[in-house]
Biotite code that builds the C-alpha atoms (Angstrom):
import biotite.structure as struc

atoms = struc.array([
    struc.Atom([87.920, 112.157, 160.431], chain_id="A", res_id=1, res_name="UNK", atom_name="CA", element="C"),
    struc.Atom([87.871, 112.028, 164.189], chain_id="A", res_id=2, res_name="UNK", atom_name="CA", element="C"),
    struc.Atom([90.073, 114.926, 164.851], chain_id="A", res_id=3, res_name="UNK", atom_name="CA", element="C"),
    struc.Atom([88.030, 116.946, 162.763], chain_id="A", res_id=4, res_name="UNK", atom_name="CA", element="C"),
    struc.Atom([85.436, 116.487, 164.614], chain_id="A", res_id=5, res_name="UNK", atom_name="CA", element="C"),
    struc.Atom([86.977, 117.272, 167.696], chain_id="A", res_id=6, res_name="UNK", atom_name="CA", element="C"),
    struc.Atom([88.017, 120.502, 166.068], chain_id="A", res_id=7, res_name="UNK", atom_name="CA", element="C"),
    struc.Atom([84.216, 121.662, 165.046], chain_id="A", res_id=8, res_name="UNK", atom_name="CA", element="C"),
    struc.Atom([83.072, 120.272, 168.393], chain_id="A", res_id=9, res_name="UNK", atom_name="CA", element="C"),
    struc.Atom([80.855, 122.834, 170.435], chain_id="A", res_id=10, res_name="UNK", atom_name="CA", element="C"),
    struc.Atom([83.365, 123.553, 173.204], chain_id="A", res_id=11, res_name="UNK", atom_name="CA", element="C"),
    struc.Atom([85.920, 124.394, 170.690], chain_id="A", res_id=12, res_name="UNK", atom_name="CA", element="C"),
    struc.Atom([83.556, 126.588, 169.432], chain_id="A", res_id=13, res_name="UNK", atom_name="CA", element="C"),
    struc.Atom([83.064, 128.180, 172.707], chain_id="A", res_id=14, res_name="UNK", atom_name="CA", element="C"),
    struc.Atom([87.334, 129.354, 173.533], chain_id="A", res_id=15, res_name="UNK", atom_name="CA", element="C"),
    struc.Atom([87.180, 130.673, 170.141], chain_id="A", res_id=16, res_name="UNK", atom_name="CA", element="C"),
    struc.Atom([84.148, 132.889, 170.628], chain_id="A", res_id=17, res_name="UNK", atom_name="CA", element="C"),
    struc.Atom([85.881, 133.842, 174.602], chain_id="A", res_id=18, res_name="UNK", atom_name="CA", element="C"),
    struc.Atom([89.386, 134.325, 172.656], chain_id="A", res_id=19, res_name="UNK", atom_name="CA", element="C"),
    struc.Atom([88.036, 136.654, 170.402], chain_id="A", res_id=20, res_name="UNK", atom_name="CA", element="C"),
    struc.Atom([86.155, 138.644, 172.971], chain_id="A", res_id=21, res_name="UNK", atom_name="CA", element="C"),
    struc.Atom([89.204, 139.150, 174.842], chain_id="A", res_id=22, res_name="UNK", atom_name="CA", element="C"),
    struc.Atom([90.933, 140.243, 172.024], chain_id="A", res_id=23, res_name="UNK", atom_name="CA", element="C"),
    struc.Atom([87.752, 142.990, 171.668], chain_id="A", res_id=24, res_name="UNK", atom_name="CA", element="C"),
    struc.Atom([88.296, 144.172, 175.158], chain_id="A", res_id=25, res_name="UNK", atom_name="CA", element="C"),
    struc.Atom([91.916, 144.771, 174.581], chain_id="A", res_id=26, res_name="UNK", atom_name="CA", element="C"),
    struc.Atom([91.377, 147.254, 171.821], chain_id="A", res_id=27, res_name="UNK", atom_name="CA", element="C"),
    struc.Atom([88.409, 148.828, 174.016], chain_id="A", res_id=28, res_name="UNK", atom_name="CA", element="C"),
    struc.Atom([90.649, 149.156, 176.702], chain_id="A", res_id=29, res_name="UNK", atom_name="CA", element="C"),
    struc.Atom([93.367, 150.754, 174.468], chain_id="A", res_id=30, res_name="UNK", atom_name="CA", element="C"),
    struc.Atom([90.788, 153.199, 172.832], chain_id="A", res_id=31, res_name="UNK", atom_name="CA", element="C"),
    struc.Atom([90.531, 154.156, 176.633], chain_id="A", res_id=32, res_name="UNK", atom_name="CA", element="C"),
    struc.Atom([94.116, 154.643, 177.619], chain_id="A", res_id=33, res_name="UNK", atom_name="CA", element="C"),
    struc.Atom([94.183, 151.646, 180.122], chain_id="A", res_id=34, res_name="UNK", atom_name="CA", element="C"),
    struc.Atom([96.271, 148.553, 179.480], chain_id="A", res_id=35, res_name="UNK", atom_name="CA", element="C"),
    struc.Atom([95.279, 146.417, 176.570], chain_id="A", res_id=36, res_name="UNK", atom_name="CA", element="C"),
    struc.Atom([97.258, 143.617, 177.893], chain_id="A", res_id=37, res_name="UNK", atom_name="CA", element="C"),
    struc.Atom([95.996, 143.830, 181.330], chain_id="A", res_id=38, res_name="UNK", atom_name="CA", element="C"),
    struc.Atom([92.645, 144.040, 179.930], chain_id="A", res_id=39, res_name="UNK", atom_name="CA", element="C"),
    struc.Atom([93.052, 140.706, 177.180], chain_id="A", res_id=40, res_name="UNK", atom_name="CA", element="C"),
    struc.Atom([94.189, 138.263, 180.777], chain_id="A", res_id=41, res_name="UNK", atom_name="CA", element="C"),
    struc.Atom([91.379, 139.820, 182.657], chain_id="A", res_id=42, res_name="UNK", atom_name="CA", element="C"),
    struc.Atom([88.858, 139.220, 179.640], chain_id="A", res_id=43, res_name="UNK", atom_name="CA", element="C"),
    struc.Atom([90.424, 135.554, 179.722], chain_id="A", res_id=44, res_name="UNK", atom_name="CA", element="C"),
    struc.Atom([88.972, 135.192, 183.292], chain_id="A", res_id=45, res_name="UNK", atom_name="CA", element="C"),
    struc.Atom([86.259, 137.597, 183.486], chain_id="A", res_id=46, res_name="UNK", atom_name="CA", element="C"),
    struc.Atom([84.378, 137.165, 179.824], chain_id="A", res_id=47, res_name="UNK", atom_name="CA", element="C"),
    struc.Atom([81.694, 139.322, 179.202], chain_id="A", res_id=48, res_name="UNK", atom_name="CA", element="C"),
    struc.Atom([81.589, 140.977, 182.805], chain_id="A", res_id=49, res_name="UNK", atom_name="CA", element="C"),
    struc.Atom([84.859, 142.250, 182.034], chain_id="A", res_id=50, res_name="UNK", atom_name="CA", element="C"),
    struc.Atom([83.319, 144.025, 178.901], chain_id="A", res_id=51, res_name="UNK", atom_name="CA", element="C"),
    struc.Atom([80.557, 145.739, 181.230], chain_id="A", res_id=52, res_name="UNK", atom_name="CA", element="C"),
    struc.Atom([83.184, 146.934, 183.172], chain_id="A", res_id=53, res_name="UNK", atom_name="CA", element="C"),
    struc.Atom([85.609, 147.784, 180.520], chain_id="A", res_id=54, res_name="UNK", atom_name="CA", element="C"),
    struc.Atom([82.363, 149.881, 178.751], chain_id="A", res_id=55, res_name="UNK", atom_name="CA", element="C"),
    struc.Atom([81.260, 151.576, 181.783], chain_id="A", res_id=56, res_name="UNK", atom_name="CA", element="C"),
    struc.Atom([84.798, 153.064, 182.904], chain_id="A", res_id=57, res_name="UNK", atom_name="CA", element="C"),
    struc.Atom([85.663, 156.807, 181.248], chain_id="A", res_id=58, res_name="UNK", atom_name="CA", element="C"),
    struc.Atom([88.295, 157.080, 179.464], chain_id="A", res_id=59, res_name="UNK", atom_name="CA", element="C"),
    struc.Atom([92.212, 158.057, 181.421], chain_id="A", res_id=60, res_name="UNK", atom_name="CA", element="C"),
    struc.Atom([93.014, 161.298, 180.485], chain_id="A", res_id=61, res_name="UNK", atom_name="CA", element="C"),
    struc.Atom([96.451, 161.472, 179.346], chain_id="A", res_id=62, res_name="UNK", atom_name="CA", element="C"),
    struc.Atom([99.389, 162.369, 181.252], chain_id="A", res_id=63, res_name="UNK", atom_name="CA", element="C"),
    struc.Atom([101.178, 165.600, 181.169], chain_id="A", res_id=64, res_name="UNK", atom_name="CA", element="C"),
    struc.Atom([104.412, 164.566, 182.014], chain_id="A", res_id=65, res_name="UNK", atom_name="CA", element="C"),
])
């Protein structure tokens, strides 16, 4: 039983909730033309700033070439 309450423990809670926004921001940042990837590590360090930022950007246009 004590594992499974280290599993529904608050901070566990907590990288879930972070994971999942990161995840957000890399399909923001793809709907955007920038670098999903890039965009899920920096959401990883950043958190919710990073979603300001990612919201506030325009979009890339696309390349011609």
């Amino acid at each position: 039983m004590d594992q499974f309450a280290i599993l529904t423990s608050q901070p566990a809670g907590f990288f879930v909730g972070w994971g999942t926004l990161s995840l957000i921001n890399a399909g923001l940042a793809q709907g955007k033309n920038r670098s999903g990837l890039l965009w899920f590590l920096l959401s990883l360090i950043l958190g919710p700033i990073g979603t300001l930022v990612l919201v506030l950007m325009p979009k890339v246009r696309a390349k011609l070439f």
